[in-house]
N, CA, C and O atoms as a GROMACS GRO file, in nm:
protein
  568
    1UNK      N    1   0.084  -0.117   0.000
    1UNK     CA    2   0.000   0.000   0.000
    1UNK      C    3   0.089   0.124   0.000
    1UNK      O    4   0.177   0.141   0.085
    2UNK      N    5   0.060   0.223  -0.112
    2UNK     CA    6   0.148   0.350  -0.100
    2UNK      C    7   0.101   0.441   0.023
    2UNK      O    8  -0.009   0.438   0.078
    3UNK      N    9   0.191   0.506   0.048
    3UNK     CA   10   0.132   0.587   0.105
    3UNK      C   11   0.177   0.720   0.060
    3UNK      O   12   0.296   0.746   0.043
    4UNK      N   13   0.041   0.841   0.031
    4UNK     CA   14   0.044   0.932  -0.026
    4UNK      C   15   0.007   1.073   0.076
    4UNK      O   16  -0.070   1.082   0.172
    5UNK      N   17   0.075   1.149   0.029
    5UNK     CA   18   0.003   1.305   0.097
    5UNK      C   19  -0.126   1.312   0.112
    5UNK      O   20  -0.178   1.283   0.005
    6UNK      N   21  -0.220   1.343   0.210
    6UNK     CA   22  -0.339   1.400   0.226
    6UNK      C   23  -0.370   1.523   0.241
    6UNK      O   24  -0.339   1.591   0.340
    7UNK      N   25  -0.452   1.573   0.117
    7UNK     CA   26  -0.466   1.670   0.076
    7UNK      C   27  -0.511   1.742   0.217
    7UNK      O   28  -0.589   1.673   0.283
    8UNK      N   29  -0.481   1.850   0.264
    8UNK     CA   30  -0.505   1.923   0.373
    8UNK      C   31  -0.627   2.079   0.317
    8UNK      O   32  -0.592   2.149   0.221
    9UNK      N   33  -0.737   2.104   0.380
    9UNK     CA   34  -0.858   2.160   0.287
    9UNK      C   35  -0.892   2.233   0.429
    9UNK      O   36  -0.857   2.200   0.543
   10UNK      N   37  -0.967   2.339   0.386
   10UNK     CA   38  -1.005   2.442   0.510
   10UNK      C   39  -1.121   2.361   0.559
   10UNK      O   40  -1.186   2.408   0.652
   11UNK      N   41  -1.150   2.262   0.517
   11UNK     CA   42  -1.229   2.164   0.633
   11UNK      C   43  -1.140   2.143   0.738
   11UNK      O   44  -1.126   2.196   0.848
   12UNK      N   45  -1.090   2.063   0.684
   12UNK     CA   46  -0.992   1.951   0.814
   12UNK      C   47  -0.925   2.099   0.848
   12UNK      O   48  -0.972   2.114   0.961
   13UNK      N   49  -0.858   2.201   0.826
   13UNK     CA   50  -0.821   2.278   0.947
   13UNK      C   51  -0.899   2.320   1.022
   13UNK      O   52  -0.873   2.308   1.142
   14UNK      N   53  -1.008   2.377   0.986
   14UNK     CA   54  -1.133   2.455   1.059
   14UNK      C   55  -1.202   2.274   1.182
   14UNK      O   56  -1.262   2.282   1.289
   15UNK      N   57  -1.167   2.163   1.118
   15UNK     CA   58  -1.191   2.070   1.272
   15UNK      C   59  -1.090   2.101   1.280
   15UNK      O   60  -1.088   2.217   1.320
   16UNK      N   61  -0.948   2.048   1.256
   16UNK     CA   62  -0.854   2.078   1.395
   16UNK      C   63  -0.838   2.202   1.456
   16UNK      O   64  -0.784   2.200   1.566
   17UNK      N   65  -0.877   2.323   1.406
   17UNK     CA   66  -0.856   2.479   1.485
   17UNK      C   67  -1.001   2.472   1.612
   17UNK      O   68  -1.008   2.520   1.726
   18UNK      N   69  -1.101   2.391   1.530
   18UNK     CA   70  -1.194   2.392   1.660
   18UNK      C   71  -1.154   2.299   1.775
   18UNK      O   72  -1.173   2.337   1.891
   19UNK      N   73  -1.099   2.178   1.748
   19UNK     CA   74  -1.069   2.049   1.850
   19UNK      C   75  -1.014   2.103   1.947
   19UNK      O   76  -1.053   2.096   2.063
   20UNK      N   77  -0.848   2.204   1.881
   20UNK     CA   78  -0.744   2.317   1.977
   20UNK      C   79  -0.883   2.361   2.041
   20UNK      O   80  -0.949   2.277   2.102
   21UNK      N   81  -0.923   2.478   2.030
   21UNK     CA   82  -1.012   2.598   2.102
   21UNK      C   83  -1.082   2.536   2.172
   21UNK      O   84  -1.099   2.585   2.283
   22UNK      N   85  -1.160   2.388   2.137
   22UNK     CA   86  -1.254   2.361   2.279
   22UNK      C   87  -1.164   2.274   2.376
   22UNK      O   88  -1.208   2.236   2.484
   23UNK      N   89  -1.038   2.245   2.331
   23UNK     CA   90  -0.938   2.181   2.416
   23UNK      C   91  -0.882   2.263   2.485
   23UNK      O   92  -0.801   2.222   2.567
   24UNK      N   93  -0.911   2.409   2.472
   24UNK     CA   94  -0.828   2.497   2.561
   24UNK      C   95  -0.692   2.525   2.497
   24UNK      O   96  -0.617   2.598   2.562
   25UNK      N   97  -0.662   2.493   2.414
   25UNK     CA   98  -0.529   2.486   2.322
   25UNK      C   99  -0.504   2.606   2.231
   25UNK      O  100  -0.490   2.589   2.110
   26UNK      N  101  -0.496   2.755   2.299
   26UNK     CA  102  -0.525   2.831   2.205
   26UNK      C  103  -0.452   2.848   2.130
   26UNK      O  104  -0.489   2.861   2.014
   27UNK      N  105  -0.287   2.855   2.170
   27UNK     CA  106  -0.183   2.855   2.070
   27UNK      C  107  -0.175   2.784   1.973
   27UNK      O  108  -0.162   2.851   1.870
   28UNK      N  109  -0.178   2.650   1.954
   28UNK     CA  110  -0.222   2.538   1.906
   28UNK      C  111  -0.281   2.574   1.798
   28UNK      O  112  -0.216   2.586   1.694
   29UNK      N  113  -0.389   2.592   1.802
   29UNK     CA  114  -0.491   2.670   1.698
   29UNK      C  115  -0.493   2.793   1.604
   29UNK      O  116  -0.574   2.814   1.513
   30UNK      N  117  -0.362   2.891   1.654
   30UNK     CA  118  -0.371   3.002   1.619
   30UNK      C  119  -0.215   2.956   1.514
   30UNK      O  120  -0.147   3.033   1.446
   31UNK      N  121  -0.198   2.827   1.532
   31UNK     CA  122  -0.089   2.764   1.470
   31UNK      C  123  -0.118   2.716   1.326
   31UNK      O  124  -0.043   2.715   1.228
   32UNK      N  125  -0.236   2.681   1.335
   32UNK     CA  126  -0.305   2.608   1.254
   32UNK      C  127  -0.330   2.700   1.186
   32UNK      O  128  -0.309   2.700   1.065
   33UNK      N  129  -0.376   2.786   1.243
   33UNK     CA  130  -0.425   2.917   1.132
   33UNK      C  131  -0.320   2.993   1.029
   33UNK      O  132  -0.344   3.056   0.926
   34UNK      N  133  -0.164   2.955   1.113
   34UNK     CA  134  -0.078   3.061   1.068
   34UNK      C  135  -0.022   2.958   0.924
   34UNK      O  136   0.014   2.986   0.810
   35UNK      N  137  -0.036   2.855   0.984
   35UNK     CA  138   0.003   2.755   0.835
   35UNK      C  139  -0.079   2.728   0.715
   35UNK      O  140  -0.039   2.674   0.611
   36UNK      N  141  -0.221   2.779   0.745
   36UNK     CA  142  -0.328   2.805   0.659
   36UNK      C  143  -0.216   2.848   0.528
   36UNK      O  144  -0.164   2.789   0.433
   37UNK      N  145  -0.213   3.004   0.591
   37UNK     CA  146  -0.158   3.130   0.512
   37UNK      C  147  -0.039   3.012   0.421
   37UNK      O  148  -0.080   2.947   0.324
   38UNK      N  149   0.107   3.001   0.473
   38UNK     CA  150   0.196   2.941   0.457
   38UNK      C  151   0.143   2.810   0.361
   38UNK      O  152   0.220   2.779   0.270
   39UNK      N  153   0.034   2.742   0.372
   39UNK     CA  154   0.005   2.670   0.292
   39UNK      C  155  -0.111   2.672   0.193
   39UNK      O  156  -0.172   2.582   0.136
   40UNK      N  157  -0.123   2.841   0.192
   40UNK     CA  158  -0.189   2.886   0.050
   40UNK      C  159  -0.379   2.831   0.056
   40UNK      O  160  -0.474   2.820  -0.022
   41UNK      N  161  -0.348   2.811   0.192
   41UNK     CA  162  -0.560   2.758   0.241
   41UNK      C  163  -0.594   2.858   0.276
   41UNK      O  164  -0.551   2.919   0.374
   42UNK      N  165  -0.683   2.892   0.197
   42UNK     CA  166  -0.741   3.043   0.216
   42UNK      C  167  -0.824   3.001   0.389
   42UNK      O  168  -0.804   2.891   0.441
   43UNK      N  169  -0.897   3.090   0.444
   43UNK     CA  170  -0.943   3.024   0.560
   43UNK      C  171  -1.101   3.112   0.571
   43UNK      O  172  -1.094   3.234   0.551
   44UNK      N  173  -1.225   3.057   0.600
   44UNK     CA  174  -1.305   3.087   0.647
   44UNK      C  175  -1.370   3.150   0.745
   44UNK      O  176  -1.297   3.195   0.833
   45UNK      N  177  -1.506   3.170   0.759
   45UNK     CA  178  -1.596   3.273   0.870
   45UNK      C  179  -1.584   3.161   0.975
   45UNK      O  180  -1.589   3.191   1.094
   46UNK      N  181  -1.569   3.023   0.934
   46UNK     CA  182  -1.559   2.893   1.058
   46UNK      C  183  -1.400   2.904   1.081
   46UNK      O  184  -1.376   2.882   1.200
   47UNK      N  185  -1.323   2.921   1.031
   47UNK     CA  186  -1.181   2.932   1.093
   47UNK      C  187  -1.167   3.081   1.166
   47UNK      O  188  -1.137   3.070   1.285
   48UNK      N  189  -1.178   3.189   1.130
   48UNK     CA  190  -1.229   3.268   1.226
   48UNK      C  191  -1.268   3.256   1.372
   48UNK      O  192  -1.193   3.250   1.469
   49UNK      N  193  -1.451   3.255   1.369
   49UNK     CA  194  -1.495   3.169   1.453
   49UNK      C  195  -1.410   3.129   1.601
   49UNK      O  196  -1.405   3.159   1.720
   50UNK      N  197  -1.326   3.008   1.461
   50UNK     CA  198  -1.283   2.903   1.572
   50UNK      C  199  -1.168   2.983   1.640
   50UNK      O  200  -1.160   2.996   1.763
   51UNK      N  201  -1.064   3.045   1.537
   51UNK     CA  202  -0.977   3.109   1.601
   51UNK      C  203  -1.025   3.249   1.713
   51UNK      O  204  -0.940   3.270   1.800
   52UNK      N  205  -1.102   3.307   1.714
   52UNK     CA  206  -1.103   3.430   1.796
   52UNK      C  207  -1.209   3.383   1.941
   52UNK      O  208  -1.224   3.462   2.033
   53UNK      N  209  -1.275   3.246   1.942
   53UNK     CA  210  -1.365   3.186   2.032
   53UNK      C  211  -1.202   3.134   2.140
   53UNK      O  212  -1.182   3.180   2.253
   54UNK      N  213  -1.113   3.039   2.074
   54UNK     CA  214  -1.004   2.986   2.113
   54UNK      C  215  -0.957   3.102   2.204
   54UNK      O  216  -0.956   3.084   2.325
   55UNK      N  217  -0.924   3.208   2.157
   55UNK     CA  218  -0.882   3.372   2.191
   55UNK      C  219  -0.965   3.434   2.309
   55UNK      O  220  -0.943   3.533   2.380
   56UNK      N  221  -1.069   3.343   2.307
   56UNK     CA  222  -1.174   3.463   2.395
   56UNK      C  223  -1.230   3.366   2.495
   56UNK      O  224  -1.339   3.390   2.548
   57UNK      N  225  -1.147   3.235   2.527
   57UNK     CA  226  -1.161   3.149   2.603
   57UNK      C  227  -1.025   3.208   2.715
   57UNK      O  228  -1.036   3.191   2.836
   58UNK      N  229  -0.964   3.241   2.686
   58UNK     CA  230  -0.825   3.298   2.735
   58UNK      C  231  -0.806   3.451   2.761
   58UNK      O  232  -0.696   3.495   2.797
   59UNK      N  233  -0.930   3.542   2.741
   59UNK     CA  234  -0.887   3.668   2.752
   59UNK      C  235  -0.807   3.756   2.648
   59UNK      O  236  -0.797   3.878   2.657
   60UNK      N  237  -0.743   3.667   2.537
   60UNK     CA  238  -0.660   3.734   2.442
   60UNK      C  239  -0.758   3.794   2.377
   60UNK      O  240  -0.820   3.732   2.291
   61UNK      N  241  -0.793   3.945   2.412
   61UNK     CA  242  -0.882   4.012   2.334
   61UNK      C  243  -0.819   4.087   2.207
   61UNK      O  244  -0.883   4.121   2.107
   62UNK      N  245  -0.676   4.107   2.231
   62UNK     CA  246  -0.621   4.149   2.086
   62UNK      C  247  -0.602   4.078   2.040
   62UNK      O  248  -0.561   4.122   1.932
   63UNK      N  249  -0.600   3.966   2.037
   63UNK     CA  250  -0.535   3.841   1.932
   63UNK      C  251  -0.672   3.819   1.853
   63UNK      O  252  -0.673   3.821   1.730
   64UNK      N  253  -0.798   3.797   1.935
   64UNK     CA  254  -0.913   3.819   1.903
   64UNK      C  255  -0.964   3.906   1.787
   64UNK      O  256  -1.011   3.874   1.678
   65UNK      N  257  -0.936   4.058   1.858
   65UNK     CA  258  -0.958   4.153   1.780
   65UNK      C  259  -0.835   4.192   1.626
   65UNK      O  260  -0.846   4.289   1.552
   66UNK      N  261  -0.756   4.112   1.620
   66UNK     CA  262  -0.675   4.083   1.524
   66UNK      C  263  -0.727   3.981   1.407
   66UNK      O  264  -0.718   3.975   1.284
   67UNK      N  265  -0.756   3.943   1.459
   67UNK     CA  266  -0.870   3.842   1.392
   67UNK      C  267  -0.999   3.882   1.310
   67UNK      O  268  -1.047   3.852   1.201
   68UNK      N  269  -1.025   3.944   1.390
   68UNK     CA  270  -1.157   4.027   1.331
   68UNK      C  271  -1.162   4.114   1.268
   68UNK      O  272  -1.273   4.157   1.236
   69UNK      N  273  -1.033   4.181   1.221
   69UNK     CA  274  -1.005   4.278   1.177
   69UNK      C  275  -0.944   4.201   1.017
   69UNK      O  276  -0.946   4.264   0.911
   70UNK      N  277  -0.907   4.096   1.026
   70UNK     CA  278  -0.808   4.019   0.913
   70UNK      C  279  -0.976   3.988   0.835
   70UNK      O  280  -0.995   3.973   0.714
   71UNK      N  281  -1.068   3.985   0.928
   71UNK     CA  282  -1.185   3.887   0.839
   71UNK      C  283  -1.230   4.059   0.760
   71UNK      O  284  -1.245   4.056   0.638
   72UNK      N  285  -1.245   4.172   0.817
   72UNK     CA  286  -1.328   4.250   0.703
   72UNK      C  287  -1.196   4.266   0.593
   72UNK      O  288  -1.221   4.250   0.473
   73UNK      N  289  -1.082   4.291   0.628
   73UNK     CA  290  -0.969   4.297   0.503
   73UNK      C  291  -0.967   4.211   0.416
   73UNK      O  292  -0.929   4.244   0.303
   74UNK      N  293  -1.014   4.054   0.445
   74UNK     CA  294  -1.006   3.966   0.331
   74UNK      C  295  -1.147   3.928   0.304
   74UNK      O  296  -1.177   3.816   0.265
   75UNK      N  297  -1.245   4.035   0.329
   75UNK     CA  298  -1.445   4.027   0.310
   75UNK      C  299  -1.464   3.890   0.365
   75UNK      O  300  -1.547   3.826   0.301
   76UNK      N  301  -1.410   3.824   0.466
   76UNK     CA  302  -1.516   3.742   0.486
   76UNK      C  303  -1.622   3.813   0.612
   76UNK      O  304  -1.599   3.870   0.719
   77UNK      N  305  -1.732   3.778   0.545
   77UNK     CA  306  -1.865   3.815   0.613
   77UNK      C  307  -1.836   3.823   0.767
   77UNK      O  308  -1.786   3.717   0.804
   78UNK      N  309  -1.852   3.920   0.876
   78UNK     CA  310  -1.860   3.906   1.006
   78UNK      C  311  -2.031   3.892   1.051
   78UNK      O  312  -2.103   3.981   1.007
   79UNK      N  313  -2.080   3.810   1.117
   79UNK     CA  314  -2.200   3.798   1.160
   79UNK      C  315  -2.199   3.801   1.329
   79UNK      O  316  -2.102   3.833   1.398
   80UNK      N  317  -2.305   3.768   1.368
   80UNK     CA  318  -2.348   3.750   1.512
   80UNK      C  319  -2.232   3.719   1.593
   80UNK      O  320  -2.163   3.788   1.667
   81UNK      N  321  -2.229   3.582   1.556
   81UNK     CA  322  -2.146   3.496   1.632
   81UNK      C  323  -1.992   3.543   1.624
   81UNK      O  324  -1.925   3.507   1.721
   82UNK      N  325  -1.936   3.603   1.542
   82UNK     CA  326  -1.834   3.669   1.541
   82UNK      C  327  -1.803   3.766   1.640
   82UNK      O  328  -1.728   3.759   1.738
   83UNK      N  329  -1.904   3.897   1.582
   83UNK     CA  330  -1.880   3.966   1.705
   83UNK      C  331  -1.896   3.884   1.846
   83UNK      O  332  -1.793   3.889   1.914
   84UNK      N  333  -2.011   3.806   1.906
   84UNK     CA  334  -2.023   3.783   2.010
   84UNK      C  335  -1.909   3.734   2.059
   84UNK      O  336  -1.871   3.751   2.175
   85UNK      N  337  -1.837   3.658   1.957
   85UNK     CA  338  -1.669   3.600   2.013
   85UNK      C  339  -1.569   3.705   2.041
   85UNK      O  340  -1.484   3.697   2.129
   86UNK      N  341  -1.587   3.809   1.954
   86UNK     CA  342  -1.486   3.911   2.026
   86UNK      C  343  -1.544   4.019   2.122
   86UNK      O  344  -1.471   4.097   2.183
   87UNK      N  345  -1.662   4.017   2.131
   87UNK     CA  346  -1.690   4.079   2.263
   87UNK      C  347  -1.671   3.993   2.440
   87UNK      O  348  -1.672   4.034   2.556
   88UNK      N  349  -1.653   3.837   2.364
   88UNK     CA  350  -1.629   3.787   2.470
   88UNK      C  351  -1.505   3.784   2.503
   88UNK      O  352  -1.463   3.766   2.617
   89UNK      N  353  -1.448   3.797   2.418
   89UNK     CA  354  -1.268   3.802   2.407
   89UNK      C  355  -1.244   3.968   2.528
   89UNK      O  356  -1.169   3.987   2.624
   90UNK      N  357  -1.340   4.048   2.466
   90UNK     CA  358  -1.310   4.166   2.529
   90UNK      C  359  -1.344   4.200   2.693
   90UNK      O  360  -1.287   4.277   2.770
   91UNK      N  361  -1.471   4.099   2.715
   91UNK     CA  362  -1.486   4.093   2.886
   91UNK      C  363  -1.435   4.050   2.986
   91UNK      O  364  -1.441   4.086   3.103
   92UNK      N  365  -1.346   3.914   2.899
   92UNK     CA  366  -1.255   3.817   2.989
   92UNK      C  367  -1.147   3.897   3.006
   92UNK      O  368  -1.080   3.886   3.109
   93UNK      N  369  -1.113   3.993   2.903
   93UNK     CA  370  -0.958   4.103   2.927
   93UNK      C  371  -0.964   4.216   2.936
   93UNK      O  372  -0.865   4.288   2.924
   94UNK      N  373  -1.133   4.276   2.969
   94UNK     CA  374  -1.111   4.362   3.073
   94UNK      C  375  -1.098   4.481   2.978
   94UNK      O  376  -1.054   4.586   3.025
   95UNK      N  377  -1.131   4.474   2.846
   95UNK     CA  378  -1.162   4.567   2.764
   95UNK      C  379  -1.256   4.624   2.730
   95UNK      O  380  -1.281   4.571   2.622
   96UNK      N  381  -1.335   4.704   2.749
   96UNK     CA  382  -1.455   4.740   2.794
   96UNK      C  383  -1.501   4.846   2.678
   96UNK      O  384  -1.605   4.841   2.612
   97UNK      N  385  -1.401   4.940   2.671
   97UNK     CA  386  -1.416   5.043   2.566
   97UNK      C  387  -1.401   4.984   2.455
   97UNK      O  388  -1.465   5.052   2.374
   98UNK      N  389  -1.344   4.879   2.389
   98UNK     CA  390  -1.345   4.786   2.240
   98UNK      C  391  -1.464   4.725   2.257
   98UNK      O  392  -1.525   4.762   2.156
   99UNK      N  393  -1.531   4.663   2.313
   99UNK     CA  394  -1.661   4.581   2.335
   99UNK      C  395  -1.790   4.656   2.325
   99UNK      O  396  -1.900   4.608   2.296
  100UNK      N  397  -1.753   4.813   2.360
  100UNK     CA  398  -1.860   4.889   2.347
  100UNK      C  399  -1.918   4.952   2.220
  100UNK      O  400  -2.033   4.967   2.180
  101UNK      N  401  -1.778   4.986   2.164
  101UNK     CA  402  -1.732   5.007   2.000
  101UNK      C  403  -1.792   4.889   1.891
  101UNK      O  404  -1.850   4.912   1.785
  102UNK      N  405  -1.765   4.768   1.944
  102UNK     CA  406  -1.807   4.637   1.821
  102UNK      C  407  -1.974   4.662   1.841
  102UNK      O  408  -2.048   4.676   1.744
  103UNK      N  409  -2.036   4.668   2.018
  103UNK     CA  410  -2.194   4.635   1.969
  103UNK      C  411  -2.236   4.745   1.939
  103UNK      O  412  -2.356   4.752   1.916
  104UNK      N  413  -2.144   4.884   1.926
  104UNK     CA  414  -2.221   4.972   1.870
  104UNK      C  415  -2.224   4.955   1.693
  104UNK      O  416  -2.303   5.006   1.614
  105UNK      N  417  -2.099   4.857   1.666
  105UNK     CA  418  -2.091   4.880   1.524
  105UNK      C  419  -2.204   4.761   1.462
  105UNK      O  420  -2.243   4.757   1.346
  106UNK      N  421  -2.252   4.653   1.588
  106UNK     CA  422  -2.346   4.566   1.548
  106UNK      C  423  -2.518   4.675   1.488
  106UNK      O  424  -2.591   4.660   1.390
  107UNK      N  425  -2.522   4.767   1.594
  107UNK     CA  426  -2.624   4.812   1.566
  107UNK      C  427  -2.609   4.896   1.450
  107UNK      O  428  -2.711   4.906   1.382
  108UNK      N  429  -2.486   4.974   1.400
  108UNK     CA  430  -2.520   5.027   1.263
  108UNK      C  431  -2.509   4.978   1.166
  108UNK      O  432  -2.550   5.036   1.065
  109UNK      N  433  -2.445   4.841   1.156
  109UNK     CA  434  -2.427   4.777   1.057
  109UNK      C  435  -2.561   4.642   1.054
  109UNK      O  436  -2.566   4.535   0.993
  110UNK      N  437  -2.657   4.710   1.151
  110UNK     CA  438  -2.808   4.628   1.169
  110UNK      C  439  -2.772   4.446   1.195
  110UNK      O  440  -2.846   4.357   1.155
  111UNK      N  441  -2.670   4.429   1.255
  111UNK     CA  442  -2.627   4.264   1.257
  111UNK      C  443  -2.710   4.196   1.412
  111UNK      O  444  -2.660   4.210   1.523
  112UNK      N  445  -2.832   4.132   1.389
  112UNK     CA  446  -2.864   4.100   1.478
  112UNK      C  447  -2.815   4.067   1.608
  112UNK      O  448  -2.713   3.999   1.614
  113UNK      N  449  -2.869   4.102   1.709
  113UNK     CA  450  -2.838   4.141   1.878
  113UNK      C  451  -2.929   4.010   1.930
  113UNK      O  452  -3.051   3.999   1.922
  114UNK      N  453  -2.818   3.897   1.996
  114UNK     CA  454  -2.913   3.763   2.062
  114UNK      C  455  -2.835   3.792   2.203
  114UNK      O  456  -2.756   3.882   2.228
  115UNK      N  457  -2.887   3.679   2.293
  115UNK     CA  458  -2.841   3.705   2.446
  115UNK      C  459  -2.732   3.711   2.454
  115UNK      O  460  -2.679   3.774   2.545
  116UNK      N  461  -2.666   3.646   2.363
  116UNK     CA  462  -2.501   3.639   2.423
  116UNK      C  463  -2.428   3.781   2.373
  116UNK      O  464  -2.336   3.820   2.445
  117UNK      N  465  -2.453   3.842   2.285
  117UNK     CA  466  -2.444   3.967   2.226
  117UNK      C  467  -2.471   4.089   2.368
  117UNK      O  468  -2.390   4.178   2.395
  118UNK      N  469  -2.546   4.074   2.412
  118UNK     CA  470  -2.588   4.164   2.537
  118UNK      C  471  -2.502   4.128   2.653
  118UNK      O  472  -2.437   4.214   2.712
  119UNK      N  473  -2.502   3.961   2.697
  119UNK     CA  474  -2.417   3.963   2.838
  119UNK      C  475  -2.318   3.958   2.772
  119UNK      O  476  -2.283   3.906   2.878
  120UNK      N  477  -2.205   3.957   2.681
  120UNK     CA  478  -2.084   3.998   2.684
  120UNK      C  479  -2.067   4.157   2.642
  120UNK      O  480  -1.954   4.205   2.632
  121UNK      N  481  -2.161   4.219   2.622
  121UNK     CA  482  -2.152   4.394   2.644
  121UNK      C  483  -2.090   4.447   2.790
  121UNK      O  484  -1.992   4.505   2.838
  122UNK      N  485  -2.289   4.350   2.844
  122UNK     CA  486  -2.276   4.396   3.031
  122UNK      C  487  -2.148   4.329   3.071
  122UNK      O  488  -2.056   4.391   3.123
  123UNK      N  489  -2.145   4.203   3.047
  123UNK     CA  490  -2.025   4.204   3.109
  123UNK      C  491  -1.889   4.268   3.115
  123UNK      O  492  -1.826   4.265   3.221
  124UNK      N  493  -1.837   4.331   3.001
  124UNK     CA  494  -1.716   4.362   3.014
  124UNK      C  495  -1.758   4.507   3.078
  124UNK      O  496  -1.688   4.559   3.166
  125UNK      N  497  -1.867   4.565   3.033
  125UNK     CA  498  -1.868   4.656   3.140
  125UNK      C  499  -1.871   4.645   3.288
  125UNK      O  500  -1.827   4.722   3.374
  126UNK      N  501  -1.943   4.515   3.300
  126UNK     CA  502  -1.926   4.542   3.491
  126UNK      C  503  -1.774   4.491   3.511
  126UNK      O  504  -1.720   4.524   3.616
  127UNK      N  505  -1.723   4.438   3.448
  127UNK     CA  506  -1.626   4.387   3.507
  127UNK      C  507  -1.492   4.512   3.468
  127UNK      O  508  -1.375   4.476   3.483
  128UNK      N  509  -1.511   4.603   3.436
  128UNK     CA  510  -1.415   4.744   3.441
  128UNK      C  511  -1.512   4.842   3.548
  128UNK      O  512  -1.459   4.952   3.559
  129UNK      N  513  -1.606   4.834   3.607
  129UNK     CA  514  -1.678   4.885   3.708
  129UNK      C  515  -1.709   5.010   3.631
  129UNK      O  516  -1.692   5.125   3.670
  130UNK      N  517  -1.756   4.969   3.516
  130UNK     CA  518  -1.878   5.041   3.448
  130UNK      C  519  -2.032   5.055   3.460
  130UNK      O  520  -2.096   5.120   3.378
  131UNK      N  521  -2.093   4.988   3.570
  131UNK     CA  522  -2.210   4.956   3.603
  131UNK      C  523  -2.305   5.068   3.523
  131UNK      O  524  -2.404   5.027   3.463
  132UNK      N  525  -2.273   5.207   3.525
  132UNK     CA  526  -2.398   5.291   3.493
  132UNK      C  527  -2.393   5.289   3.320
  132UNK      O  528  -2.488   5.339   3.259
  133UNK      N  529  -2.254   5.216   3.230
  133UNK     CA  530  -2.314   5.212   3.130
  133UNK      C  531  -2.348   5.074   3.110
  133UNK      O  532  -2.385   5.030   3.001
  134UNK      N  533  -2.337   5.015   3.197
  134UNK     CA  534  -2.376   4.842   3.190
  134UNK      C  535  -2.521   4.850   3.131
  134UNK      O  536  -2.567   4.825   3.019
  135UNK      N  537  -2.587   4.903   3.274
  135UNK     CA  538  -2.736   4.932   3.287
  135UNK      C  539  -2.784   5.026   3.168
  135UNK      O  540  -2.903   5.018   3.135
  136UNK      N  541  -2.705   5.107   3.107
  136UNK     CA  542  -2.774   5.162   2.975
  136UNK      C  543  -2.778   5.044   2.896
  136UNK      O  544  -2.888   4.996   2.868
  137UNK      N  545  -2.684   4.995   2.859
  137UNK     CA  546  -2.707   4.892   2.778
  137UNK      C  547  -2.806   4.752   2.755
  137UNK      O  548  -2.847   4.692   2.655
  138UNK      N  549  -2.822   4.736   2.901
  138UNK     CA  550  -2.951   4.693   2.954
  138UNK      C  551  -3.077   4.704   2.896
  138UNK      O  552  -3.148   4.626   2.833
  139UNK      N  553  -3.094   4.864   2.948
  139UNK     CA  554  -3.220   4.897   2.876
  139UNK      C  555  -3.248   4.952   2.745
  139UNK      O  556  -3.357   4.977   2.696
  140UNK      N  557  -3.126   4.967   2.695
  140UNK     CA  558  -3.139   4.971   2.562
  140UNK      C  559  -3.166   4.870   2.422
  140UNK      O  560  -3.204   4.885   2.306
  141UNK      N  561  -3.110   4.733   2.533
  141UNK     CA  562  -3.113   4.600   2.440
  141UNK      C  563  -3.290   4.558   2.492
  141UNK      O  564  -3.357   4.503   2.404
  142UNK      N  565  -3.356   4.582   2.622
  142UNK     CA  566  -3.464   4.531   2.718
  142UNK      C  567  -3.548   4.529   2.573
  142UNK      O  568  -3.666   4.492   2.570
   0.00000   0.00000   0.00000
């Protein structure tokens, strides 16, 4: 039996970049991503995703927000779940003023607002002891 190269496809990275991120493996993942490039695999809104969720399991809110920034430069689509990953990226590290900036840019760019979209707002605000714009945000999403 020969054995031959297996073709490597932004499938199989986008599972192994997710396997890293829910393994807690963020480096790992952000490895995977960097060999994408290096191996000419363009990479997806699911490699994304996976990479800035990996990021925002750990607090790396710039690595996050590096991320998110690579997806409008190369048009891939940012949706919900995107932002919600880098706003979560932004509560765990305590970035409060970037988190406030993305859901404001959710609302002008009309990208639907679900629960997790709201508690990672409030949250990074309470957790910089922003409480009085927490609570705007509150009742602004209510």
């Amino acid at each position: 039996m020969a054995h031959g190269k297996i073709e490597t496809t932004v499938i199989s990275y986008n599972a192994s970049i997710s396997s890293y991120e829910r393994g807690g493996k963020w480096e790992n993942a952000l490895l995977l991503v960097s060999s994408m490039a290096q191996n000419k695999v363009e990479f997806s809104r699911i490699t994304c995703h996976a990479a800035i969720s990996a990021c925002a399991k750990v607090g790396k809110w710039e690595t996050a927000l590096h991320f998110f920034s690579a997806m409008g430069q190369s048009k891939v689509e940012r949706n919900t779940i995107t932002f919600n990953a880098v706003m979560t990226a932004c509560a765990k590290g305590w970035a409060w003023e970037v988190a406030s900036r993305l859901f404001g840019q959710m609302f002008q760019r009309m990208i639907e607002l679900d629960t997790i979209t709201t508690s990672a707002a409030i949250s990074a605000h309470e957790k910089a002891g922003q409480w009085e714009e927490a609570l705007q945000l509150f009742i602004r999403t209510a």
